[in-house]
C-alpha positions as CSV (number, residue, x, y, z in Angstrom):
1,X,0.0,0.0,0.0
2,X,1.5,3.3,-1.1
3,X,1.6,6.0,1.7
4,X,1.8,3.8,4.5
5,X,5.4,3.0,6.2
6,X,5.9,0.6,9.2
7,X,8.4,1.4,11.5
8,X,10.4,-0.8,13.2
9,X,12.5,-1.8,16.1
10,X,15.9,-3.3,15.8
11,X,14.3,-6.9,15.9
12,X,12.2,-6.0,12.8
13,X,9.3,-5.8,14.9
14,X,6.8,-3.5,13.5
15,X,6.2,-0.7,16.2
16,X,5.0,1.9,14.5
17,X,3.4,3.3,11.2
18,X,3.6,6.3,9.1
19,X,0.9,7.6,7.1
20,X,0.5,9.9,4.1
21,X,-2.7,11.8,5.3
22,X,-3.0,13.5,2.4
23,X,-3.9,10.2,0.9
24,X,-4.9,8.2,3.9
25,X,-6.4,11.0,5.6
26,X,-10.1,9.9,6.1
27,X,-8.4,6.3,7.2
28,X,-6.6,8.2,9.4
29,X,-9.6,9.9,10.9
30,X,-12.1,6.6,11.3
31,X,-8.9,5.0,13.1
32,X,-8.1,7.7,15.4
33,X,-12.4,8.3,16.0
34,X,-12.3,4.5,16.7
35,X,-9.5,5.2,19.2
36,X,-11.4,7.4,20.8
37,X,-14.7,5.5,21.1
38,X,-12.6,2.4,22.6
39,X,-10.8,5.0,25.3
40,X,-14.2,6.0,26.6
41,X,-16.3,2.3,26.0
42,X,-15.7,1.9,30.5
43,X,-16.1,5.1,31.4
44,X,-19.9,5.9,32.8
45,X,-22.5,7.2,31.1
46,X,-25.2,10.0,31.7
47,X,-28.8,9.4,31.5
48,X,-30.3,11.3,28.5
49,X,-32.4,14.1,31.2
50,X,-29.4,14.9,33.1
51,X,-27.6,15.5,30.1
52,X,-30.7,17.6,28.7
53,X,-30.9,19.5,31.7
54,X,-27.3,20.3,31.6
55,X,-26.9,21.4,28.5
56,X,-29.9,24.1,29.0
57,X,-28.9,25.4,31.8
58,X,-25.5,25.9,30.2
59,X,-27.4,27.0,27.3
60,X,-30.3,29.9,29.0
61,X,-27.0,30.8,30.8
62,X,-25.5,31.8,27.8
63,X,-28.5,33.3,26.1
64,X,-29.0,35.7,28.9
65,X,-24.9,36.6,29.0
66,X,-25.2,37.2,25.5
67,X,-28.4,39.3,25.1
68,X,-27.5,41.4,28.2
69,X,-24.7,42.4,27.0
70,X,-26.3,43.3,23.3
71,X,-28.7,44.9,25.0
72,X,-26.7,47.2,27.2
73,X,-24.0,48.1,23.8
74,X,-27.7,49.0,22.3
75,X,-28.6,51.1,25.0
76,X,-25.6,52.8,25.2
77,X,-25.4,53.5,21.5
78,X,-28.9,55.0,21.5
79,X,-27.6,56.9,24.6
80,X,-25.3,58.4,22.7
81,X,-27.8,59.2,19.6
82,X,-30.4,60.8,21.8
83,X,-27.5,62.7,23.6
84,X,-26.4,64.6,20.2
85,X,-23.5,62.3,19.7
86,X,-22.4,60.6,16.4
87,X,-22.0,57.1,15.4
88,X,-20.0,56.5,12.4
């Protein structure tokens, strides 16, 4: 297979490989996502509503961060209308 090198240890025992990822590249990526998944098969999982409940906490959280503050920079900029200022 072109693009693909093993490397090896002074034994000739293969202990590593070297990839071409700009032809292997999506190989690359369902090994390393596999890699990943097998990492994390033990660790615990979270029951779908506490994850749910989580994320829009996390989520209102953010939506109220993010509006306040547009809201204030829009208050301050029609401050500064009303007040005879100039916005460019």
């Amino acid at each position: 297979m072109t693009g693909v090198q093993f490397v090896t240890d002074e034994k000739g025992r293969k202990v590593g490989v070297r990839i071409d990822l700009k032809k292997h590249g999506a190989l690359w990526q369902d090994f390393w996502d596999g890699v990943i998944s097998e990492s994390r098969r033990k660790e615990k999982s979270v029951p779908y509503s506490q994850y749910r409940g989580t994320f829009e906490t996390q989520r209102t959280s953010w939506l109220t961060t993010r509006y306040t503050s547009r809201n204030q920079l829009f208050t301050q900029v029609d401050d500064k209308n009303l007040s005879g200022g100039s916005c460019t």
